[in-house]
PLY file of the C-alpha trace (Angstrom):
ply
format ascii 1.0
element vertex 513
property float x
property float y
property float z
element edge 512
property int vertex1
property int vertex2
end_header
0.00 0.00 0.00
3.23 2.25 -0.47
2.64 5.50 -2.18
-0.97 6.58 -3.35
-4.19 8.05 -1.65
-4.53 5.51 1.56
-8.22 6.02 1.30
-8.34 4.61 -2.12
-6.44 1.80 -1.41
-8.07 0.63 1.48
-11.03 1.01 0.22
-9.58 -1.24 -2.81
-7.82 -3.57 -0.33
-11.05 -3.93 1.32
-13.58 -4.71 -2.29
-10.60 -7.30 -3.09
-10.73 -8.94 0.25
-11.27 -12.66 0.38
-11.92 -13.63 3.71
-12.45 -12.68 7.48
-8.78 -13.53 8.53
-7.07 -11.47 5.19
-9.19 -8.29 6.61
-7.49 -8.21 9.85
-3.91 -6.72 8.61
-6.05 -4.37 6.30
-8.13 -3.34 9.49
-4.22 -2.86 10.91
-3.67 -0.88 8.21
-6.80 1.58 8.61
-5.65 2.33 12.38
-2.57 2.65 11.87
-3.55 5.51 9.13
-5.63 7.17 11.19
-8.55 6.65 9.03
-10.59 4.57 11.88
-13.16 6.95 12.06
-13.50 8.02 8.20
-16.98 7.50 7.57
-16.54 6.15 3.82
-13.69 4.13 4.61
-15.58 2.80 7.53
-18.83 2.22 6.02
-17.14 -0.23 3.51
-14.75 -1.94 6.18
-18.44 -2.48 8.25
-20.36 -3.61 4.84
-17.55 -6.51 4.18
-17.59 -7.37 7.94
-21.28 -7.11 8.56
-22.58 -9.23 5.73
-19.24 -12.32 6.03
-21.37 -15.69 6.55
-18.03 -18.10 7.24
-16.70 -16.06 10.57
-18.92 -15.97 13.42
-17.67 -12.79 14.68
-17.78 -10.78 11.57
-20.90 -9.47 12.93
-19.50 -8.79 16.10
-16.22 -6.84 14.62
-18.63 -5.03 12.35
-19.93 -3.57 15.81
-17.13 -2.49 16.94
-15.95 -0.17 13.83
-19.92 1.05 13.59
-19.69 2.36 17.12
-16.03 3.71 16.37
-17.15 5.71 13.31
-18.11 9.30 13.46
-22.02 9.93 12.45
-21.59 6.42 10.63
-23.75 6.67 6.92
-26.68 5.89 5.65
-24.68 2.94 3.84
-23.25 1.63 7.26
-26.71 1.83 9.44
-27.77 -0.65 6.54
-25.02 -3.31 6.45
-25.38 -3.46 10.01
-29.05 -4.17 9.12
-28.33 -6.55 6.95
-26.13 -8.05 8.99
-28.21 -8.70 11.98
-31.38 -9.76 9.98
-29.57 -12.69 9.08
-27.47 -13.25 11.92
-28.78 -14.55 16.25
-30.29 -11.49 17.01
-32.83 -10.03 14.32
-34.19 -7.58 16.96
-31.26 -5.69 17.15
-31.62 -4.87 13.22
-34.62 -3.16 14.18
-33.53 -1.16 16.92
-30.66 -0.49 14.50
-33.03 1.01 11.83
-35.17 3.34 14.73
-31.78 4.64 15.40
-30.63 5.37 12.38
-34.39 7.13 11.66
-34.05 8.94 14.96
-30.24 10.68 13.28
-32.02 11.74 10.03
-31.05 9.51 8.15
-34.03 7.78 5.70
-34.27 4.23 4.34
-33.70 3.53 0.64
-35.30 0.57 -0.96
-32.28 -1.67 -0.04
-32.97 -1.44 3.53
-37.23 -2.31 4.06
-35.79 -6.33 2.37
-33.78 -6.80 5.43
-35.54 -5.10 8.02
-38.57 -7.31 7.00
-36.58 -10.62 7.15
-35.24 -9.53 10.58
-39.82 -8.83 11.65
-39.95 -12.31 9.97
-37.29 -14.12 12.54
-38.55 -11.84 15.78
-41.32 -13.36 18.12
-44.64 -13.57 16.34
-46.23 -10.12 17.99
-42.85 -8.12 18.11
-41.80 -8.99 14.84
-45.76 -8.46 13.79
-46.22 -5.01 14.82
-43.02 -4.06 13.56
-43.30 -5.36 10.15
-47.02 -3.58 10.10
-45.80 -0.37 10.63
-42.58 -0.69 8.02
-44.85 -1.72 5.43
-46.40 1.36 5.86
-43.24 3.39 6.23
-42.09 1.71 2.27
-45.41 2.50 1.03
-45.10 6.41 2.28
-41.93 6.52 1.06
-42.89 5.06 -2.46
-41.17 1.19 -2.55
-44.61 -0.53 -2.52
-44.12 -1.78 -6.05
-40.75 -2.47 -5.99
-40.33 -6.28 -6.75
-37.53 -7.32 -3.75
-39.48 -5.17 -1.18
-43.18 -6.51 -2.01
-41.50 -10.51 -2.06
-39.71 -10.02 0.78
-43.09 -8.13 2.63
-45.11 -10.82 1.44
-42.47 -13.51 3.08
-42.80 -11.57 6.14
-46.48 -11.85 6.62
-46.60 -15.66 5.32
-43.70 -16.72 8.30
-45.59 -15.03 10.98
-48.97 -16.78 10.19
-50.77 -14.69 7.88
-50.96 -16.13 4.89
-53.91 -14.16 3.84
-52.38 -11.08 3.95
-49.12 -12.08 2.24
-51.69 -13.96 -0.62
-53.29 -9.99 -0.75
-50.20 -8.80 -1.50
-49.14 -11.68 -3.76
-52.68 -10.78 -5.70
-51.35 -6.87 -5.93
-47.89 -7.45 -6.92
-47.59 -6.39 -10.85
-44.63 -8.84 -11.33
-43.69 -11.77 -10.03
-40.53 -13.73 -9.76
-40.18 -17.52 -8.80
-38.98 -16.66 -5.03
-42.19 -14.78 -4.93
-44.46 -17.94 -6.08
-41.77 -20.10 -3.58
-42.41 -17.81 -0.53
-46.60 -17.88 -1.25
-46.05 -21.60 -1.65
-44.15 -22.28 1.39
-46.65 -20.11 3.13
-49.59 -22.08 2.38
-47.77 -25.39 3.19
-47.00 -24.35 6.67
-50.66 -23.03 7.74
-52.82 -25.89 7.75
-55.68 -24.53 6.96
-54.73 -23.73 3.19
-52.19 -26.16 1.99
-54.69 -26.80 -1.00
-54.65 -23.33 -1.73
-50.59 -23.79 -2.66
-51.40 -26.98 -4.55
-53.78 -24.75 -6.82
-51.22 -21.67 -6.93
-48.44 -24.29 -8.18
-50.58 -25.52 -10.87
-51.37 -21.55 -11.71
-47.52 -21.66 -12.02
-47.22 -24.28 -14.20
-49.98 -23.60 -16.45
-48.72 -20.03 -16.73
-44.94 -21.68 -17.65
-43.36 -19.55 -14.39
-39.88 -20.43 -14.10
-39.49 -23.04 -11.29
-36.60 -24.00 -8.95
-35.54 -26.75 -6.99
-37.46 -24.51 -4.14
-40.26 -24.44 -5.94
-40.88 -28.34 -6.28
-40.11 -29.15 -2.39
-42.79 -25.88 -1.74
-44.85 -28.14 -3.37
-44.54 -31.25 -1.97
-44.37 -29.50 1.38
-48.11 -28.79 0.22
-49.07 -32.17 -0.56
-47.92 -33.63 2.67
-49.63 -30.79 4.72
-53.19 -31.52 2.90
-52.37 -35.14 3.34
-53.57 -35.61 -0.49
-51.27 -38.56 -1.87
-53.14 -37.90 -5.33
-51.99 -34.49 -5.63
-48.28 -35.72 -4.29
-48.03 -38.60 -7.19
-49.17 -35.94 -9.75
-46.07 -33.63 -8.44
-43.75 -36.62 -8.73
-44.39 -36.82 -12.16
-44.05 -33.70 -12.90
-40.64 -33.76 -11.15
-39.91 -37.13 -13.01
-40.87 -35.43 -16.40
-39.31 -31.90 -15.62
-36.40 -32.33 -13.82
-32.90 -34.34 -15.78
-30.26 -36.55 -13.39
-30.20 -36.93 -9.86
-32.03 -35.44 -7.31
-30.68 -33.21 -5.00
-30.60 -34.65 -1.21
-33.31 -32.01 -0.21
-35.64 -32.82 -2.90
-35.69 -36.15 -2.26
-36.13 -36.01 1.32
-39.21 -34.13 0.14
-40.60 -36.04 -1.80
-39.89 -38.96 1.06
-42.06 -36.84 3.69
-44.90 -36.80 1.41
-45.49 -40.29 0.97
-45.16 -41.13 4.21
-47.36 -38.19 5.48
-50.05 -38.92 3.04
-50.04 -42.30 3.76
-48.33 -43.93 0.84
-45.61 -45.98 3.02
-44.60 -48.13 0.05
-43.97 -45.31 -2.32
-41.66 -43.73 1.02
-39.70 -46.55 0.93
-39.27 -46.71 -3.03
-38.04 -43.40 -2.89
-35.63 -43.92 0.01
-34.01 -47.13 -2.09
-33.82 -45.11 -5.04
-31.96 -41.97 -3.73
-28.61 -41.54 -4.97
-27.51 -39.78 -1.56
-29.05 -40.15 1.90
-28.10 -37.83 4.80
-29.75 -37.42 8.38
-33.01 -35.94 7.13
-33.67 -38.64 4.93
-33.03 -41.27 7.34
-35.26 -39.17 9.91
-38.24 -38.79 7.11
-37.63 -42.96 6.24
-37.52 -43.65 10.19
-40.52 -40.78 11.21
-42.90 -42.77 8.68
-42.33 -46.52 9.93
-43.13 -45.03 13.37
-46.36 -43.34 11.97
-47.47 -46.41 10.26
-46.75 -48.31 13.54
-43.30 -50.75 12.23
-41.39 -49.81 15.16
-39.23 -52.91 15.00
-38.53 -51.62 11.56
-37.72 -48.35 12.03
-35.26 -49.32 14.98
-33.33 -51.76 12.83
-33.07 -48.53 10.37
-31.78 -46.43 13.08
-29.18 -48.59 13.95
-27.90 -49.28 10.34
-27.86 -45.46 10.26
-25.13 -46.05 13.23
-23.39 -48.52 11.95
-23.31 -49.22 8.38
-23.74 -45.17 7.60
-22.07 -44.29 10.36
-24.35 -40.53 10.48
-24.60 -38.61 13.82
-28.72 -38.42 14.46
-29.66 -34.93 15.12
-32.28 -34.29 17.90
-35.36 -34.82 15.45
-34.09 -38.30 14.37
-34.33 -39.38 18.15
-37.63 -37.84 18.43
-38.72 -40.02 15.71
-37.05 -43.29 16.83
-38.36 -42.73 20.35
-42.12 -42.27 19.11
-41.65 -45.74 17.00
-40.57 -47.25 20.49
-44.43 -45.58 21.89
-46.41 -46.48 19.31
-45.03 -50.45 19.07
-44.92 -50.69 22.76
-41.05 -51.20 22.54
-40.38 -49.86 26.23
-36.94 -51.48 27.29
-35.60 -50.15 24.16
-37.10 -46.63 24.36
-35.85 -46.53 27.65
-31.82 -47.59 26.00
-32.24 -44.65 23.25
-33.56 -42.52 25.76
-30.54 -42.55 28.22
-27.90 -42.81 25.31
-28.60 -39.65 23.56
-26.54 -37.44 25.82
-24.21 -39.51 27.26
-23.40 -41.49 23.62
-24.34 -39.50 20.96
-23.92 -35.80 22.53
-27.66 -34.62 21.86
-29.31 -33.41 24.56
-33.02 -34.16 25.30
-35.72 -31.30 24.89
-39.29 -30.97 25.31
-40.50 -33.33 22.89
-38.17 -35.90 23.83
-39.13 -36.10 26.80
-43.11 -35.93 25.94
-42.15 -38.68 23.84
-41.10 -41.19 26.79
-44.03 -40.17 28.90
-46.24 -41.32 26.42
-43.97 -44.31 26.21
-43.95 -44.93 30.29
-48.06 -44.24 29.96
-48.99 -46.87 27.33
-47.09 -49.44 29.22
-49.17 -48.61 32.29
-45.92 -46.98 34.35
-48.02 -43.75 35.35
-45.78 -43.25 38.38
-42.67 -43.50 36.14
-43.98 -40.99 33.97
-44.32 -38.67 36.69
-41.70 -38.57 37.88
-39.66 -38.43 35.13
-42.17 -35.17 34.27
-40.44 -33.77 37.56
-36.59 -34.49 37.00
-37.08 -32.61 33.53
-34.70 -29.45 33.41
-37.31 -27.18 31.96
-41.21 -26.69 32.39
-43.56 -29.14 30.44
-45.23 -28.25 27.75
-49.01 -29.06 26.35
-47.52 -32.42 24.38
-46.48 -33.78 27.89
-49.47 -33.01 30.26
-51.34 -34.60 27.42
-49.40 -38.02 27.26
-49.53 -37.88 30.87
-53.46 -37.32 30.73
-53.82 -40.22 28.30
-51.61 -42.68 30.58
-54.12 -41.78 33.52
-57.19 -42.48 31.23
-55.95 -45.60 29.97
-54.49 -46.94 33.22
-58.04 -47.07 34.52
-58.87 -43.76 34.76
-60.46 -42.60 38.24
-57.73 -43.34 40.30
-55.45 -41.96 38.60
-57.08 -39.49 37.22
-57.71 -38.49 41.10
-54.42 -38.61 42.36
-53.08 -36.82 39.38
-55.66 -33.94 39.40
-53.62 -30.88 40.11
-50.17 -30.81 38.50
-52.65 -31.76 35.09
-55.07 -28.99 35.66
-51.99 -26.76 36.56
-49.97 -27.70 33.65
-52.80 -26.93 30.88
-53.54 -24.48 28.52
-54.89 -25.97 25.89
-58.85 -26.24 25.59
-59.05 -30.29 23.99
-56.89 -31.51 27.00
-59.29 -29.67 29.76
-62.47 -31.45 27.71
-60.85 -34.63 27.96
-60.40 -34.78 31.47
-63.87 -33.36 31.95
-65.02 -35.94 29.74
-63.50 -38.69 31.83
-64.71 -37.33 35.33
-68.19 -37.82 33.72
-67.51 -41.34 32.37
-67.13 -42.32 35.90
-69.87 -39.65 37.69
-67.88 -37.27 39.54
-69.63 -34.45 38.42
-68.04 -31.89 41.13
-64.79 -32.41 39.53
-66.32 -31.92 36.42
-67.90 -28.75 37.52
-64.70 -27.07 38.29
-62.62 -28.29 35.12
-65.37 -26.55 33.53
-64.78 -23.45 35.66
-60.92 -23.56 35.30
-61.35 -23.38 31.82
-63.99 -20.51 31.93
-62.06 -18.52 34.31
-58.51 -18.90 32.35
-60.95 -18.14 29.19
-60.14 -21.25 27.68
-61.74 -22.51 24.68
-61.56 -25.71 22.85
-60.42 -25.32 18.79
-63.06 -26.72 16.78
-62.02 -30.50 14.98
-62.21 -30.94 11.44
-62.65 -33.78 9.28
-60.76 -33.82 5.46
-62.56 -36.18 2.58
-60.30 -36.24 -0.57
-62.84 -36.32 -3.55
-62.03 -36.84 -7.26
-58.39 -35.35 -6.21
-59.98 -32.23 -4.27
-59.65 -32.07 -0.61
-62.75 -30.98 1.30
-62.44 -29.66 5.16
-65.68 -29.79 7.19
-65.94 -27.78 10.69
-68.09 -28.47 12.94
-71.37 -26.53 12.80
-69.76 -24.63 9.59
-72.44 -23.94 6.78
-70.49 -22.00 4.48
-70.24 -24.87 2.16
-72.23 -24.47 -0.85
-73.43 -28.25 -0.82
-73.24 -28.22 3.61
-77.36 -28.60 3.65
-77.27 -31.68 1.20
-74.88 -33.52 2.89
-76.68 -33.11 6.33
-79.58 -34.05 4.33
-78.54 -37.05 3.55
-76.68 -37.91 6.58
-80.48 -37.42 8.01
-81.50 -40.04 5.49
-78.75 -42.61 6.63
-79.63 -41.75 9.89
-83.77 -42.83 9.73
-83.26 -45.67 7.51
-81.04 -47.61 9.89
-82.34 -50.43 11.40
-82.38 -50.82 15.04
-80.25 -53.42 16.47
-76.77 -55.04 17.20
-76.24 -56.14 13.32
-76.71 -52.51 11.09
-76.46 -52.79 7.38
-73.70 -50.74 6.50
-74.39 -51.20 2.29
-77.21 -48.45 2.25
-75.29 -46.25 4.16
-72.11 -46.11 1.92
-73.95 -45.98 -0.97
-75.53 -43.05 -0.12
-72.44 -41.41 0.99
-70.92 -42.21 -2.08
-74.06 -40.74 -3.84
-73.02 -37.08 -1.75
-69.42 -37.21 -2.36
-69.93 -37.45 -6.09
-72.64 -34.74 -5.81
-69.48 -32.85 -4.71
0 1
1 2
2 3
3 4
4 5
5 6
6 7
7 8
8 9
9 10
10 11
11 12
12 13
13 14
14 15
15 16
16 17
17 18
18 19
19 20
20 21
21 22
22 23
23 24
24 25
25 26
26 27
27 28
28 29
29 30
30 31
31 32
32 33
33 34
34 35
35 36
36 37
37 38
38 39
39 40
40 41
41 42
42 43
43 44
44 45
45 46
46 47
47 48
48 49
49 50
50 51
51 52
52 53
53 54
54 55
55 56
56 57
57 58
58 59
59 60
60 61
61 62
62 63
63 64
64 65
65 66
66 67
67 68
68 69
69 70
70 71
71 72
72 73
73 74
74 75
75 76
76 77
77 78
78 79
79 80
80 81
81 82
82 83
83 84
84 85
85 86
86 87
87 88
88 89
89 90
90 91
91 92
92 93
93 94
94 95
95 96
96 97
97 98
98 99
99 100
100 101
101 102
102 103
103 104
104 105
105 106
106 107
107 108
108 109
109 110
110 111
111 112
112 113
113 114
114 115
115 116
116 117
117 118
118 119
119 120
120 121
121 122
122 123
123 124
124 125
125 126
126 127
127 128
128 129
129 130
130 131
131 132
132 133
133 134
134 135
135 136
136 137
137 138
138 139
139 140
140 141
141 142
142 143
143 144
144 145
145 146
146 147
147 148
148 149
149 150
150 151
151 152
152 153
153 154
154 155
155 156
156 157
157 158
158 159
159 160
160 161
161 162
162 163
163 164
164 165
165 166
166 167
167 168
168 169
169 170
170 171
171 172
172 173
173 174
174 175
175 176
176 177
177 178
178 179
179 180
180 181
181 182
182 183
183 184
184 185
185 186
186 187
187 188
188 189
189 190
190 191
191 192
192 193
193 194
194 195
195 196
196 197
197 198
198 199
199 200
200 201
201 202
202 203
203 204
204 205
205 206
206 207
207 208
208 209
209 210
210 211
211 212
212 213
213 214
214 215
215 216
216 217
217 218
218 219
219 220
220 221
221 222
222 223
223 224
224 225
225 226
226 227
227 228
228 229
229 230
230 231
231 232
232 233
233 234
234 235
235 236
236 237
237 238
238 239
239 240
240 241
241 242
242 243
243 244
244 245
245 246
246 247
247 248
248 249
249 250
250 251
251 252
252 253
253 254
254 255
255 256
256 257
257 258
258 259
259 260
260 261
261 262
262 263
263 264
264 265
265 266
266 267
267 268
268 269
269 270
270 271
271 272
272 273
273 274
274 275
275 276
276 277
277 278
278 279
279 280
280 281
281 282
282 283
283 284
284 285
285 286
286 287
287 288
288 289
289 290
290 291
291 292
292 293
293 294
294 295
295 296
296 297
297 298
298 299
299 300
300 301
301 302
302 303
303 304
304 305
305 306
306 307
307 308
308 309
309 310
310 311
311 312
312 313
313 314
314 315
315 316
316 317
317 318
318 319
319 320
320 321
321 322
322 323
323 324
324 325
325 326
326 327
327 328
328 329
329 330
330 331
331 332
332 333
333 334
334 335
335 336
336 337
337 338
338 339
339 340
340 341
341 342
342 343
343 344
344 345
345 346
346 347
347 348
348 349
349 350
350 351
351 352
352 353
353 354
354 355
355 356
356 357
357 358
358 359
359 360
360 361
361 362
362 363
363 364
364 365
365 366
366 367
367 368
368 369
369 370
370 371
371 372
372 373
373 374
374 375
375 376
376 377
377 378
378 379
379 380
380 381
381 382
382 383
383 384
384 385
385 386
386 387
387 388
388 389
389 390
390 391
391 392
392 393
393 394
394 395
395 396
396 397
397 398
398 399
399 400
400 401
401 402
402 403
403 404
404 405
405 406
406 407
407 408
408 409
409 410
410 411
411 412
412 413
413 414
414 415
415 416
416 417
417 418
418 419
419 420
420 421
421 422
422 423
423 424
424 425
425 426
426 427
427 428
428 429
429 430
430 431
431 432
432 433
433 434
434 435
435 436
436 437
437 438
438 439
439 440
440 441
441 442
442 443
443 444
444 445
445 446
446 447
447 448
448 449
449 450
450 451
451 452
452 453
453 454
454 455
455 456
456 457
457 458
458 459
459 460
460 461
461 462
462 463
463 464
464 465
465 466
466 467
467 468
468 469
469 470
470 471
471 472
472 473
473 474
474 475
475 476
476 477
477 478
478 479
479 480
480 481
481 482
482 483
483 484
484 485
485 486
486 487
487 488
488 489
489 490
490 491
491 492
492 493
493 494
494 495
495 496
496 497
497 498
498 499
499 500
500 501
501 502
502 503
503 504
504 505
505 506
506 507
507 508
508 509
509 510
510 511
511 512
């Protein structure tokens, strides 16, 4: 760097940079010039530091030369920005962006993507009510229509749980690229009331010959396994089959694995799993998660431990949640019990919530209530809803009222969730002790508690129908009671019931459909 403007040739140094660890004698450099504090010189040292993925603490270095800097710019306020929206601590990209608002300085549209991935990563209300009131910041200061801010809004919206809001703006958007169709996709996939929605937007893609990505095809088969339509999910694997040349790519494949095991199509799981060219943790968690769903425990723990020792793969913290709900659901207690105590101690996973929930439910359905207990009161951390339920269900079907009695309080304690206080309400009146009932009741009235209403799915003719209870809105909802009526009258009275006239007039409704 002999000879020249130093400001020019840091700033060069710095664009030509390569890594975290080649900065530091350039940062050397910058002190030692005196040029620590120049605000352009600065702004680009905090931009390459700021937005580094491979070194840890980038970020953190970036931090120190953006407090350093005199009135740091516009230019440094959003690196910093950037930074933290991707980095452990979103919020601090927002409180970034107030303070940089607070010094004059105003947003350009590079800033409004990152702020509204960092509302997108906050807690649900936070990161709500922020992202509500930049969206109407961008549209004030004219970026509504700009392509990168309206995807990335309509990403924010669809992460938090709004998915009709981010489909309003998907509707208003002029253009769209594929990451916009991949984040309204993914959106619909995750809330489970509209996964069918994204199955009809991806064949509104298709139709309309959008680009598509490898995102776009595990979006869609993200989809298919939330409707639980294995129809829809062959039709996509087709279309992969026909679209898509050589081998799949590990993700897609595990994809396309969790479909046909979620939508019920265990065969086709395991034809996929065979067939993939490359198998890492998540595919032996999808293969192993759907041989515990399907109830071939046995199975899935001879798959586990070929993962161990033929593969020789370290199972993450969802594999063992898997393997230890094949162990419940196949009664395989001894050996739940062996997984259980080797996760830490062998395999250097630690056991959370659902792990734990997970052997409780174990303990329950082998009739060890008491063991279930207690091992509810060595866990580290407070239960959650999945473990006061599996310790419900051991009391109910370890014979119920004495249990249920001497359980009572640490289960009415420990819930917040309306279907668990109906159960045990329900089971206090299987046996008569309406008191107890009475006050279950009450708890739930006075914590203002309310059940979720249950809904039942019907796939007809490849179009999944959702029916709610007491919900009229369907356009056919008086027919089928109707004829549900019908079934109802013409049964005949006694132990042995016809069941021909029924199904044939609940075929006649479906098709109606």
């Amino acid at each position: 760097m002999a000879g020249g403007d130093p400001r020019a040739q840091l700033v060069s140094a710095i664009a030509a940079c390569p890594c975290v660890p080649a900065f530091r004698p350039i940062l050397a450099r910058l002190i030692t010039a005196g040029l620590w504090r120049d605000r352009f010189v600065v702004a680009r040292a905090v931009a390459f530091c700021a937005t580094s993925a491979v070194d840890p603490g980038a970020l953190d270095l970036a931090g120190v030369l953006f407090r350093h800097a005199d009135a740091p710019s516009a230019f440094a306020y959003n690196a910093m920005i950037r930074g933290h929206s991707a980095g452990p601590t979103p919020p601090e990209a927002l409180r970034l962006f107030r303070r940089m608002l607070r010094r004059g300085l105003f947003p350009d549209r590079f800033a409004f993507p990152f702020l509204l991935r960092a509302c997108a990563r906050s807690e649900h209300s936070a990161g709500l009510g922020d992202g509500e009131s930049y969206h109407a910041l961008l549209l004030k200061h004219g970026f509504g229509t700009d392509l990168h801010v309206q995807t990335s809004l309509l990403h924010m919206y669809a992460s938090l749980g709004h998915v009709d809001v981010a489909r309003q703006v998907f509707e208003e958007m002029p253009t769209r690229s594929t990451v916009t169709w991949n984040s309204i996709l993914t959106g619909h996939a995750k809330m489970s009331e509209t996964p069918e929605e994204g199955l009809l937007l991806f064949g509104e893609m298709a139709w309309a010959k959008v680009e598509m990505n490898e995102h776009t095809l595990v979006a869609a088969l993200l989809c298919c396994a939330a409707s639980g339509s294995l129809l829809f999910g062959k039709c996509v694997h087709g279309f992969i089959t026909r679209r898509r040349d050589g081998p799949w790519s590990v993700e897609l494949g595990s994809s396309l694995l969790r479909m046909y095991v979620k939508c019920g199509g265990l065969d086709g799981g395991r034809k996929v799993f065979q067939t993939l060219p490359s198998r890492d943790v998540s595919a032996w968690t999808a293969m192993i998660g759907g041989l515990a769903e399907h109830g071939h425990g046995p199975e899935a723990l001879r798959l586990f431990d070929r993962m161990l020792t033929v593969e020789r793969l370290n199972p993450d913290s969802v594999t063992f949640t898997s393997v230890l709900h094949a162990c419940s659901h196949s009664g395989l207690v001894e050996e739940g019990l062996k997984v259980f105590n080797e996760m830490a101690v062998v395999h250097g996973v630690e056991p959370r919530v659902e792990h734990y929930g997970a052997m409780v439910d174990l303990l329950g359905r082998a009739g060890r209530v008491e063991e279930a207990r207690s091992l509810i009161e060595s866990m580290p951390f407070a239960p959650n809803q999945v473990v006061w339920g599996a310790l419900l269900n051991s009391c109910l079907a370890g014979g119920g009222d004495e249990l249920l009695g001497r359980h009572h309080h640490v289960l009415t304690e420990g819930l917040e969730g309306g279907a668990l206080f109906v159960e045990i309400s329900n089971a206090y009146a299987k046996v008569g002790r309406w008191e107890e009932v009475g006050k279950v009741r009450t708890g739930m009235a006075e914590r203002g508690v309310r059940k979720a209403r249950g809904c039942s799915c019907v796939d007809v003719h490849g179009r999944m129908h959702r029916f709610l209870v007491g919900d009229t809105r369907d356009a056919m909802a008086m027919d089928v009671c109707g004829s549900l009526g019908g079934i109802i009258v013409a049964q005949e009275p006694g132990p042995f019931t016809s069941f021909t006239t029924s199904f044939t007039a609940l075929d006649d409704v479906v098709d109606a459909m």
